[in-house]
C-alpha positions as semicolon CSV with decimal commas, in nm:
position;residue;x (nm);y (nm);z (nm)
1;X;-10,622;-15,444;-1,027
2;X;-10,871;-15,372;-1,324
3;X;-10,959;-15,051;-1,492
4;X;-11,134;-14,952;-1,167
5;X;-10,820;-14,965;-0,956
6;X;-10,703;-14,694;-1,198
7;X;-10,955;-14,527;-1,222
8;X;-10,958;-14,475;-0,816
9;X;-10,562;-14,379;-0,818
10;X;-10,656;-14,131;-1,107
11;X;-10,924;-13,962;-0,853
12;X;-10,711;-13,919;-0,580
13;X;-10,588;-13,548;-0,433
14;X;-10,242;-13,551;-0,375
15;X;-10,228;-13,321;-0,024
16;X;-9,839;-13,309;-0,017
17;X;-9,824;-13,091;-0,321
18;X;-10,064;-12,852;-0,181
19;X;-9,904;-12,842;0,117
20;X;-9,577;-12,738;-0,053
21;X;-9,697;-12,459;-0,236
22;X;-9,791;-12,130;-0,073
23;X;-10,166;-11,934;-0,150
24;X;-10,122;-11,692;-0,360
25;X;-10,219;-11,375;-0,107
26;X;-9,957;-11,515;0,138
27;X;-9,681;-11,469;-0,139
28;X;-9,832;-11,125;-0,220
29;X;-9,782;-11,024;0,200
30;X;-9,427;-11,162;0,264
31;X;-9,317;-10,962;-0,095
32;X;-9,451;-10,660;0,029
33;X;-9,294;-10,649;0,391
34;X;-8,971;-10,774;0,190
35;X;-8,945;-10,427;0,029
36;X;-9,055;-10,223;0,296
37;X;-8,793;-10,376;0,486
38;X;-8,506;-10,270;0,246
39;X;-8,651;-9,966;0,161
40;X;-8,657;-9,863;0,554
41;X;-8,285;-10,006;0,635
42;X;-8,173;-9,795;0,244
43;X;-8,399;-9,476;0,402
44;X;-8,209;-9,474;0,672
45;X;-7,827;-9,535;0,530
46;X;-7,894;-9,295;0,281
47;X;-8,073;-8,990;0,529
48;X;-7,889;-9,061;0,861
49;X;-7,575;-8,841;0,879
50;X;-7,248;-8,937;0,978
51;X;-7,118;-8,789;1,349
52;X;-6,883;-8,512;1,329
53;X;-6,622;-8,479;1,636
54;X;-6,457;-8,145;1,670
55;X;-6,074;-8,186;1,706
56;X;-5,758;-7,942;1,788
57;X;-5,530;-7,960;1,543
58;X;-5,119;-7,832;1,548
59;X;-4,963;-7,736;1,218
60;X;-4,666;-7,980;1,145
61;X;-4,372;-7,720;1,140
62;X;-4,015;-7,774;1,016
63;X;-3,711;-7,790;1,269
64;X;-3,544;-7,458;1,298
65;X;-3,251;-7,329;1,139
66;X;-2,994;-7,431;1,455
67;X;-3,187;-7,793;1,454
68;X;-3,181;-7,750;1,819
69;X;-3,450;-7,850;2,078
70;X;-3,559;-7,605;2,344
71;X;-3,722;-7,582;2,607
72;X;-3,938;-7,300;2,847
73;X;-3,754;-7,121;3,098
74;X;-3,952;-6,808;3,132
75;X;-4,350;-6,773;3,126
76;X;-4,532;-6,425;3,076
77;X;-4,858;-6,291;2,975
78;X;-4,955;-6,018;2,765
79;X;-5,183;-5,924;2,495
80;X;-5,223;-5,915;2,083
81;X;-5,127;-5,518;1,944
82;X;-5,141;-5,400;1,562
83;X;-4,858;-5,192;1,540
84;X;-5,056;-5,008;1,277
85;X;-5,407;-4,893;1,385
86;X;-5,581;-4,568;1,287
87;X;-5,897;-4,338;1,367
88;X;-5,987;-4,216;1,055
89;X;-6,090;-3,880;1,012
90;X;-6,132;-3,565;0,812
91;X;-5,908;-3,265;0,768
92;X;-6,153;-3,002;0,789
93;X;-6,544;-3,013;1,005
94;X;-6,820;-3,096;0,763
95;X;-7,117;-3,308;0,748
96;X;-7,137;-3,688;0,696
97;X;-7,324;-3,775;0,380
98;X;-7,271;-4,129;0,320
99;X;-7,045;-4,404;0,462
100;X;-6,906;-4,659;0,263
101;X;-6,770;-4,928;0,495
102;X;-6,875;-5,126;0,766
103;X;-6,702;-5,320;1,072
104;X;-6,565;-5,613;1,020
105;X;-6,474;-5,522;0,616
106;X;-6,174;-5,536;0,454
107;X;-6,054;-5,193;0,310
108;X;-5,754;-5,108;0,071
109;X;-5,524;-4,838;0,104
110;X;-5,686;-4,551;-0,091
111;X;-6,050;-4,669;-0,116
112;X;-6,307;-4,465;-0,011
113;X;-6,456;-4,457;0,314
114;X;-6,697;-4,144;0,338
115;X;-6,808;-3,870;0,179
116;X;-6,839;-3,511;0,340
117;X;-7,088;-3,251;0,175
118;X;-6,886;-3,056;-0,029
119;X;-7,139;-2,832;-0,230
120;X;-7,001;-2,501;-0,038
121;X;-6,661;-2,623;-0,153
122;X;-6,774;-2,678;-0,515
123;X;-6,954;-2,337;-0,557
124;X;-6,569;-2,171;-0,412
125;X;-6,408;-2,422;-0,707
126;X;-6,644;-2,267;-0,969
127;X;-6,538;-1,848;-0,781
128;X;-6,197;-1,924;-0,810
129;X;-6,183;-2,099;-1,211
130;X;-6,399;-1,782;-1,299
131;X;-6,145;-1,569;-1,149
132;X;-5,848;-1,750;-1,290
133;X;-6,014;-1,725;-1,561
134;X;-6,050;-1,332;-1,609
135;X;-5,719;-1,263;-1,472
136;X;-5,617;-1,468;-1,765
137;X;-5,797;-1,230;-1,986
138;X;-5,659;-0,960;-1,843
139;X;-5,272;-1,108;-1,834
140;X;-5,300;-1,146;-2,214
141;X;-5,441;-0,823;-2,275
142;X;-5,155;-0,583;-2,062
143;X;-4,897;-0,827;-2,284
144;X;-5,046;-0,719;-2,620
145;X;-5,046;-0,336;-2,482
146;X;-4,698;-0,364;-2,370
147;X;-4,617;-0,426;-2,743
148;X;-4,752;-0,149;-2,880
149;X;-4,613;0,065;-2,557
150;X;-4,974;0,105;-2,422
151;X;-4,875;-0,021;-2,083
152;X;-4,633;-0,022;-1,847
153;X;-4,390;-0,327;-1,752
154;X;-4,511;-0,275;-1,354
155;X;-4,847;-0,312;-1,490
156;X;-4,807;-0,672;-1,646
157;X;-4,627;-0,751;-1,329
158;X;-4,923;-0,670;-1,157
159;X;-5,137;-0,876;-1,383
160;X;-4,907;-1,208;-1,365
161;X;-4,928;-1,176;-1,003
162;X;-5,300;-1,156;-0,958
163;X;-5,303;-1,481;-1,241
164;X;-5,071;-1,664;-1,000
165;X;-5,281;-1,569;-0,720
166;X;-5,628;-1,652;-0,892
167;X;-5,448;-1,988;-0,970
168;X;-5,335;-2,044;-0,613
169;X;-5,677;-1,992;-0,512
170;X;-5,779;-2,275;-0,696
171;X;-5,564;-2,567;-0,625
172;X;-5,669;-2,465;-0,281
173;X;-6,001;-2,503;-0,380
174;X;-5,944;-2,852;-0,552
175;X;-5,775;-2,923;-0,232
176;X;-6,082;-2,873;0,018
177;X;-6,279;-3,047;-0,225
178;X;-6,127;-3,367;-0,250
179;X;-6,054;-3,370;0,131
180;X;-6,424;-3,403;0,150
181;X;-6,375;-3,793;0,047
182;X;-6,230;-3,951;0,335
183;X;-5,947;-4,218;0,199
184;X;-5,798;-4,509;0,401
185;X;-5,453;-4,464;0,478
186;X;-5,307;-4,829;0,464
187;X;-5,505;-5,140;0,404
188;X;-5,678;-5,341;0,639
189;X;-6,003;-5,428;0,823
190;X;-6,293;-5,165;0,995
191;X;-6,282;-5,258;1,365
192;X;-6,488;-4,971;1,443
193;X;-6,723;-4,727;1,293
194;X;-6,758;-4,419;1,426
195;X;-6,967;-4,163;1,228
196;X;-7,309;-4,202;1,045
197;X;-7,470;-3,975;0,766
198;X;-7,621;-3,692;0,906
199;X;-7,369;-3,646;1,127
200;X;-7,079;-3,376;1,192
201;X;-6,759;-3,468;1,167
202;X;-6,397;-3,289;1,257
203;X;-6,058;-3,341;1,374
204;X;-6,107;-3,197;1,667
205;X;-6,414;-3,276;1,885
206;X;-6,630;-2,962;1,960
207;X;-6,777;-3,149;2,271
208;X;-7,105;-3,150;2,337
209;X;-7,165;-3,525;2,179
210;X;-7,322;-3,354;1,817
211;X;-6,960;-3,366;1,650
212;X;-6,767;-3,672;1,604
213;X;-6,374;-3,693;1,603
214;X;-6,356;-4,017;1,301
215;X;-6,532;-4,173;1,069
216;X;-6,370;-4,562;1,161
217;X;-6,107;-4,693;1,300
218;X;-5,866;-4,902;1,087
219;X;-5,644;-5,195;1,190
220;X;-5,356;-5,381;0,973
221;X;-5,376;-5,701;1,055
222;X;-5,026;-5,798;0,904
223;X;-4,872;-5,556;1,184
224;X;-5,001;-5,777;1,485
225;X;-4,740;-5,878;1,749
226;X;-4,731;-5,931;2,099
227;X;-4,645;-5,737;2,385
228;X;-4,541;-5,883;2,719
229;X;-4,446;-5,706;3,065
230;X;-4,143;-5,906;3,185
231;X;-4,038;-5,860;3,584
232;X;-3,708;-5,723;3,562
233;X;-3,546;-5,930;3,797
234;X;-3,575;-6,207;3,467
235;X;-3,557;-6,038;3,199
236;X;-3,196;-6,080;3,159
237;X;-3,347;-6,397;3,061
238;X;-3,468;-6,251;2,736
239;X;-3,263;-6,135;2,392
240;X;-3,326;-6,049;2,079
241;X;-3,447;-6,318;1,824
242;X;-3,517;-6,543;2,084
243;X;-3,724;-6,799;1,988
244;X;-4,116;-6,831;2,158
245;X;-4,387;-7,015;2,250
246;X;-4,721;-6,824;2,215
247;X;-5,080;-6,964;2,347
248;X;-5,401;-6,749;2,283
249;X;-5,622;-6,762;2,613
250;X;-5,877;-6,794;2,358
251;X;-5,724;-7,123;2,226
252;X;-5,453;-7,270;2,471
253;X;-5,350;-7,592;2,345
254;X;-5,276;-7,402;1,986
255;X;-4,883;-7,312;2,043
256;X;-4,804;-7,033;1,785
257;X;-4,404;-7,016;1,676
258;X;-4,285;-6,677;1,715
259;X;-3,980;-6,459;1,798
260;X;-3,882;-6,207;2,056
261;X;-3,802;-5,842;1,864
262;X;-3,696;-5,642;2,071
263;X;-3,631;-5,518;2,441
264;X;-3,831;-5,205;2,513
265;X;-3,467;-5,025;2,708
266;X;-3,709;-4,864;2,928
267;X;-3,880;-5,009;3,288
268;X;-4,233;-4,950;3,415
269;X;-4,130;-4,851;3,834
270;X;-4,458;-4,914;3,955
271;X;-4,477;-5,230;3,810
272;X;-4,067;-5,311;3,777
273;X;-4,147;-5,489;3,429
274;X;-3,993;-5,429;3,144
275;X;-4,166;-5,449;2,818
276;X;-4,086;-5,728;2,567
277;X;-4,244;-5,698;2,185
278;X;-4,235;-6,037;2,000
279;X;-4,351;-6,113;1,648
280;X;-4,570;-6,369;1,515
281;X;-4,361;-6,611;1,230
282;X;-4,724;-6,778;1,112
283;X;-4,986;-6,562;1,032
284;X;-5,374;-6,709;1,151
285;X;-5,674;-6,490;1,101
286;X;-5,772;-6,686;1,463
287;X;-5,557;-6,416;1,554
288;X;-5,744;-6,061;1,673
289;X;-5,606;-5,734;1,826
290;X;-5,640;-5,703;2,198
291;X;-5,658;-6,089;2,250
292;X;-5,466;-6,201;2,621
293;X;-5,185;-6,439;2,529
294;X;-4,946;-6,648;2,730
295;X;-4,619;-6,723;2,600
296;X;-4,307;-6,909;2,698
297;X;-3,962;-6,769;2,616
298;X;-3,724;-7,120;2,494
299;X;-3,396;-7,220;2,563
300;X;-3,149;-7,406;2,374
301;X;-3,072;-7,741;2,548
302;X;-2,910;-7,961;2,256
303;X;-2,682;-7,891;1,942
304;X;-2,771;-8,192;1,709
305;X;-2,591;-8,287;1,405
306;X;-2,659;-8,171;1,060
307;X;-2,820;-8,554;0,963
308;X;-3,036;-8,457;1,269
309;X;-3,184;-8,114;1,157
310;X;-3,358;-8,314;0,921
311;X;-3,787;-8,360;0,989
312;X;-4,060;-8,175;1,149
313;X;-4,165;-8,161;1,495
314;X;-4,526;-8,175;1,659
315;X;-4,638;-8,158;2,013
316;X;-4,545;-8,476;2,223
317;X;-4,941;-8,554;2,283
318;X;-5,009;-8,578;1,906
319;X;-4,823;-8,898;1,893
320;X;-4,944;-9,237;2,017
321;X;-4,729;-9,569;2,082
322;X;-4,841;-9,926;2,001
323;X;-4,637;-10,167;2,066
324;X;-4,314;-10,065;1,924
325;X;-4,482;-9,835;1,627
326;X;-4,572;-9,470;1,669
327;X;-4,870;-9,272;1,479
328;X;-5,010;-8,956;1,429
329;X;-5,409;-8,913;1,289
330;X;-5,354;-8,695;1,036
331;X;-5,638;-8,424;0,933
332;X;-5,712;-8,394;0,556
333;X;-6,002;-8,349;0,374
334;X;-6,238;-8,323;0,687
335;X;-6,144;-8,717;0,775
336;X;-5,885;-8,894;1,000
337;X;-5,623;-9,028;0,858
338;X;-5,366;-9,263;1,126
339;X;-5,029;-9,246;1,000
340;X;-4,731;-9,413;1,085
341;X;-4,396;-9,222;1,144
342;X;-4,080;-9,227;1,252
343;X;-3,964;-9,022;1,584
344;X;-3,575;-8,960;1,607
345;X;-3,585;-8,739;1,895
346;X;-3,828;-8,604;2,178
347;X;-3,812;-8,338;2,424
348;X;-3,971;-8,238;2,712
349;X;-4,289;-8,061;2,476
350;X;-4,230;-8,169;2,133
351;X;-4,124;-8,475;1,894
352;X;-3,925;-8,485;1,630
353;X;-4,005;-8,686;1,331
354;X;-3,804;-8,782;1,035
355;X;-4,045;-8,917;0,804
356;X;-4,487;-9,016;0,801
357;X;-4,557;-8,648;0,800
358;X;-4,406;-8,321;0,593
359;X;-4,407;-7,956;0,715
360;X;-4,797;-7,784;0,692
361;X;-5,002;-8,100;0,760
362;X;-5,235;-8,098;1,034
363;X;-5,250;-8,344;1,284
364;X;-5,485;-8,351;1,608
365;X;-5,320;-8,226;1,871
366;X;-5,470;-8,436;2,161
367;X;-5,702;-8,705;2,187
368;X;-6,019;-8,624;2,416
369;X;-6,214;-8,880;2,244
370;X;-6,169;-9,172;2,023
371;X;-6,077;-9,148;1,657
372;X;-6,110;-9,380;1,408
373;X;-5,966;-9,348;1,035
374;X;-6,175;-9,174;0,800
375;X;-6,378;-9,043;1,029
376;X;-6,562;-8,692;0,965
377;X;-6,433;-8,413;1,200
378;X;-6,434;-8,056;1,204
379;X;-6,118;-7,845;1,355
380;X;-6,219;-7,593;1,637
């Protein structure tokens, strides 16, 4: 063990620390695929967008005045009427020149929704002011003769009444020319337009197909109720201010509160209905003239205390049971929210709950598909 034993360990490769340590190009390969790999799964998170389900939803509403529970005895159909609806016209025939409004738009009382050509009623404007104008003259003149005795008192008379007349003649004039602008009655919205420029327009149709009767046709849609043809054999049934059930055919599971108004005292003999008008007590834009609509006319079947009125009520299929806890997935924001409350009472239809929810929210109103919390949805 001389100087040339160490000088043999001191030429020695040591293999283990080569085969510990990576080549450099390998390193380079696995960093690469390392950040493709989180830049693919971050691509992805960030681009890939989140499943919307489409839900029904019920308006959380507050028990009624009487905090009683009720329940259907009477089923009719019917339709969605606007107790205020006009065809819009002019008061005299003339000729369309421009329109201002189309279907669908929303129109305030007094706006303007056409112009008529009114240059022939301008150019009578301009006659009569002329006219006024000298009989004016001539008024003032006979007055300054009839001081100096150079006329006669019949002969101012006669003046004054041709002034009046000349001044007659125009307000009619200023009259014609402003019922060339055709004005919206009440407000509300353009459910049909009827005229176009170019066209002739009048009260009263000349036939023919070259002269139309209006320019639109106007609905208010704060006037919309419902009418319903009850058989007579039930409608004693039905009374005034009795409370109802409404369902669009449009949207049936969406039950709209609303209240009977009154009893048309008249009976249809070919069809032995009687006619039943009933008003809406929420307003919905969902909501359109001439829509078919079921509804169900309630009965009171329980007087409850006055510690009982208390709470809101929502359709029995909007609440779920686990165990001995009851939910509700609430709707806010666009996302699910599942929310415990507290049911005092239920009827045959409806629950009523004391506390977890407040009158207005909206909660889904049955469960087609599975919900999570926080999930993204979109009311239909």
């Amino acid at each position: 063990m001389s100087e040339k034993e160490d000088l043999l360990n001191n030429l020695k490769i040591d293999r283990s620390q080569e085969a510990e340590s990576e080549p450099f190009p390998t390193k380079i390969v696995s960093l690469i695929v390392g950040i493709s790999l989180v830049l693919l799964v971050g691509g992805w998170l960030f681009f890939a967008e989140e499943e919307i389900q489409e839900v029904t939803t019920f308006t959380v509403k507050s028990v009624n005045a009487s905090g009683s529970s009720a329940t259907s005895i009477l089923d009719a159909s019917g339709y969605v009427v606007p107790r205020r609806r006009a065809t819009v016209s002019s008061k005299s025939t003339g000729k369309v020149l421009k329109v201002f409004v189309e279907e669908g738009m929303y129109v305030e009382e007094g706006q303007l929704l056409a112009q008529l050509d009114d240059s022939t009623y301008k150019a009578d404007l301009e006659y009569a002011e002329s006219q006024l104008k000298q009989a004016q003259i001539a008024f003032r003149s006979t007055s300054a003769l009839i001081e100096g005795k150079f006329a006669s008192p019949n002969e101012l008379e006669t003046r004054e009444a041709i002034m009046e007349g000349a001044q007659a003649l125009v307000n009619l004039s200023k009259q014609r020319l402003d019922d060339m602008k055709i004005l919206a009655p009440f407000s509300g919205v353009v459910v049909f337009k009827a005229a176009q420029p170019g066209e002739m327009i009048s009260p009263i149709s000349a036939g023919g197909g070259f002269t139309a009767t209006g320019i639109c046709t106007i609905v208010d849609m704060e006037s919309l109720e419902i009418e319903v043809d009850v058989n007579e054999a039930f409608i004693n049934r039905v009374v005034s201010g009795q409370p109802v059930v409404a369902n669009l055919n449009a949207y049936p599971k969406w039950d709209i509160p609303s209240e009977v108004i009154a009893i048309i005292p008249t009976a249809d003999r070919n069809k032995a209905t009687v006619r039943v008008r009933i008003r809406f007590l929420e307003k919905d834009e969902r909501v359109l003239p001439d829509m078919g609509i079921r509804v169900s006319f309630l009965q009171k079947i329980a007087e409850t205390t006055a510690e009982q009125k208390e709470g809101v009520v929502v359709p029995n299929a909007a609440v779920l049971s686990q165990g001995s806890s009851t939910y509700v997935m609430l709707v806010k924001n666009g996302r699910i929210e599942i929310k415990q409350v507290d049911v005092a009472e239920e009827t045959p239809n409806y629950s009523r709950i004391i506390e977890g929810v407040r009158a207005g929210d909206q909660v889904v109103a049955s469960y087609n598909q599975a919900l999570e919390n926080n999930q993204k949805v979109s009311i239909n």
